[in-house]
C-alpha positions in Angstrom: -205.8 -113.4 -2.2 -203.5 -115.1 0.2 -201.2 -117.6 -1.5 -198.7 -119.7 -0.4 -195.2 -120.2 -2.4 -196.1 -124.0 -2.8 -200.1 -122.9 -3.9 -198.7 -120.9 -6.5 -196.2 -123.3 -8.1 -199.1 -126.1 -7.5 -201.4 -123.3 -9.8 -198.7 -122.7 -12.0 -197.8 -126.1 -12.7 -201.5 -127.7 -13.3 -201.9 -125.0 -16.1 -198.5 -126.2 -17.8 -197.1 -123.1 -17.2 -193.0 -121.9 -16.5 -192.4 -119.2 -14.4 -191.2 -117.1 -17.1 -194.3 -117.1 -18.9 -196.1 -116.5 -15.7 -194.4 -113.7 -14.9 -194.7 -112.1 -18.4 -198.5 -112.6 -18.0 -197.9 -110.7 -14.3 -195.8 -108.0 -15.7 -192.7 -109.4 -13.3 -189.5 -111.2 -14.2 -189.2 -114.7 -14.0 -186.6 -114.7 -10.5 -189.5 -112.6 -9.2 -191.9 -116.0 -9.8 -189.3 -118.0 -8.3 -188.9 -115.9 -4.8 -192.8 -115.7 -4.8 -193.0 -119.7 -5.1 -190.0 -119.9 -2.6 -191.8 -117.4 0.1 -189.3 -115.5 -0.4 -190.9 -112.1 -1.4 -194.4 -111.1 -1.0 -197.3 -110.1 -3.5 -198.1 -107.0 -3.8 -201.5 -106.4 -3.9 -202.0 -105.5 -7.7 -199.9 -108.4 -8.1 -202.4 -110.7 -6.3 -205.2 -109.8 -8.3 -203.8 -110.5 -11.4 -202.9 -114.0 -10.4 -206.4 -114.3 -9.2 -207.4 -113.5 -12.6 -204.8 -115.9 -14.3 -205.5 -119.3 -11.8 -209.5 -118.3 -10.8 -211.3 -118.1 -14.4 -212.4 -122.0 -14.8 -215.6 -120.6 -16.8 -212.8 -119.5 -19.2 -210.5 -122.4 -19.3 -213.2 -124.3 -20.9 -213.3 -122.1 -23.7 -209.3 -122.6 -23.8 -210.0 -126.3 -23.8 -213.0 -125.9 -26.9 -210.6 -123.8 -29.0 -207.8 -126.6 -28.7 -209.7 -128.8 -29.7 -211.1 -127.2 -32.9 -207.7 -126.9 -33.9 -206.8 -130.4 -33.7 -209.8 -131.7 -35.2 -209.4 -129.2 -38.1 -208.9 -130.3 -41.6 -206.5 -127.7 -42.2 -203.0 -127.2 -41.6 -203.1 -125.0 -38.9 -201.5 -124.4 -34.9 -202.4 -122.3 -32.3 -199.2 -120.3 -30.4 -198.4 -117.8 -27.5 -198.5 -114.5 -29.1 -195.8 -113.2 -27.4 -193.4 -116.4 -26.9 -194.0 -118.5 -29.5 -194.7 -121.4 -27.4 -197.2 -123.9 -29.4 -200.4 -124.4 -27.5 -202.0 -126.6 -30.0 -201.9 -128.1 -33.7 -204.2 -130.1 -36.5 -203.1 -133.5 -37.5 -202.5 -132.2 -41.2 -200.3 -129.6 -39.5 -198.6 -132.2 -37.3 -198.2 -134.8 -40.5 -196.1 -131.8 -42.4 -193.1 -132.0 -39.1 -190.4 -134.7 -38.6 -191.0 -135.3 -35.0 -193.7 -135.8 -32.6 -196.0 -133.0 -31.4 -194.5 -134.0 -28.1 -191.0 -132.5 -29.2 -192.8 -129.3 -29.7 -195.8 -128.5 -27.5 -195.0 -126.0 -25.0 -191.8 -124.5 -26.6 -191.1 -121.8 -28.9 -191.3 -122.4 -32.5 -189.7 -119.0 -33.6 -186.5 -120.8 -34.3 -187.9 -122.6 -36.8 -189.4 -119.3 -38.7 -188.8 -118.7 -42.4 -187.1 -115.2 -43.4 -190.5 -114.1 -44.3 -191.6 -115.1 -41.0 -189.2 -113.2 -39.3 -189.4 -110.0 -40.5 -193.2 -110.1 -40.5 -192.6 -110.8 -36.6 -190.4 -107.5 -36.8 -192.9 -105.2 -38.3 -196.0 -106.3 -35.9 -194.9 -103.5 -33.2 -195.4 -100.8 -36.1 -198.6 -102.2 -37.3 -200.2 -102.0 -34.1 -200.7 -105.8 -34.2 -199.8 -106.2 -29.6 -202.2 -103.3 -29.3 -205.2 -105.0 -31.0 -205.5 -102.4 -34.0 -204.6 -105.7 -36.0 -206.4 -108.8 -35.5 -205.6 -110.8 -38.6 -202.9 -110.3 -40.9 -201.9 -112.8 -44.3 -198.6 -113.2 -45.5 -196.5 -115.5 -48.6 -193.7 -117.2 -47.4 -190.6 -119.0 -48.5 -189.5 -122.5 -47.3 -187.3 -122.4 -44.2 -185.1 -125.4 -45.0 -185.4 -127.0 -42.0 -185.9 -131.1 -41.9 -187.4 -131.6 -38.2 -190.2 -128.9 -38.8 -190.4 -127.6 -42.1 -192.1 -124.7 -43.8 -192.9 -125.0 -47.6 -193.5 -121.8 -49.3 -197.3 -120.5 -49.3 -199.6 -117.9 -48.0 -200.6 -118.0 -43.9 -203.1 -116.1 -41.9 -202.5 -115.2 -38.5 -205.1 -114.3 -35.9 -205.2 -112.9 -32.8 -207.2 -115.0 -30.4 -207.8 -113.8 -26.6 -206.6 -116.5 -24.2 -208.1 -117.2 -20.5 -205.1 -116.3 -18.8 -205.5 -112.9 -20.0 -202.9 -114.0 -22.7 -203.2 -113.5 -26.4 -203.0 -116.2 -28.7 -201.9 -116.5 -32.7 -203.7 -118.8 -34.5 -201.8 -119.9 -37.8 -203.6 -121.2 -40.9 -201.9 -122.1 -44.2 -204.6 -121.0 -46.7 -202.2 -122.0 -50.0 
């Protein structure tokens, strides 16, 4: 695959995507991204076949596009999220109704800020139950409120799920169930 700096930012950018979450997907650091995009520094070729595989699966994309919208047309209070970073992909209007703000203010950035205690150190303990490798695809958990006004958490039980994403990116799906 032979890319130019300005192809790959154009790819990058019509997927909604920062460098530094490109380069995670890649396996590189985000100031590698930026010399790539700048012509700075070359692709290796491992690293061009991934990037093929990110930017050149549309077949894919559509199911990206299928599963977003059966989260916002869900009933329940749910969101979809970037494994890894957080970022919010998605969310159901009874999920969106529960914050203070607009999903605008959220879509595309971390929520982890905003988790509860519970939230948190469930987040800690996913390395040890295998939850990155895939020997955990669902967990359920009761958490407390997180006291926080502009996107609050009330105290419950939520299901998470692992969801495979087309940019070779695993996403959490979050459900309250009570």
């Amino acid at each position: 695959m032979t890319i130019s700096g300005a192809g790959l930012r154009r790819m990058r950018l019509l997927r909604s995507m920062n460098q530094e979450h490109l380069a995670e997907l890649v396996g590189v650091n985000q100031a590698t991204v930026s010399r790539w995009e700048r012509d700075q520094l070359a692709l290796s070729g491992e690293q061009a076949i991934k990037l093929e595989r990110i930017f050149a699966s549309p077949q894919y994309a559509a199911v990206d596009a299928a599963l977003k919208r059966l989260v916002e047309d869900s009933v329940r209070p749910m969101h979809l999220i970037c494994d890894r970073t957080h970022r919010l992909l998605s969310a159901s209007r009874p999920r969106q109704a529960e914050w203070r703000a607009p999903l605008g203010a959220f879509l595309g950035r971390s929520l982890f800020s905003y988790a509860s205690a519970e939230i948190a150190a469930t987040e800690q303990s996913l390395e040890e139950r295998g939850w990155h490798e895939g020997r955990l695809s669902s967990l359920t958990l009761d958490t407390g409120a997180n006291g926080n006004a502009l996107l609050p958490i009330a105290a419950g039980r939520v299901t998470w799920e692992r969801i495979m994403l087309s940019d070779g990116s695993t996403g959490r799906l979050v459900t309250t169930i009570g």
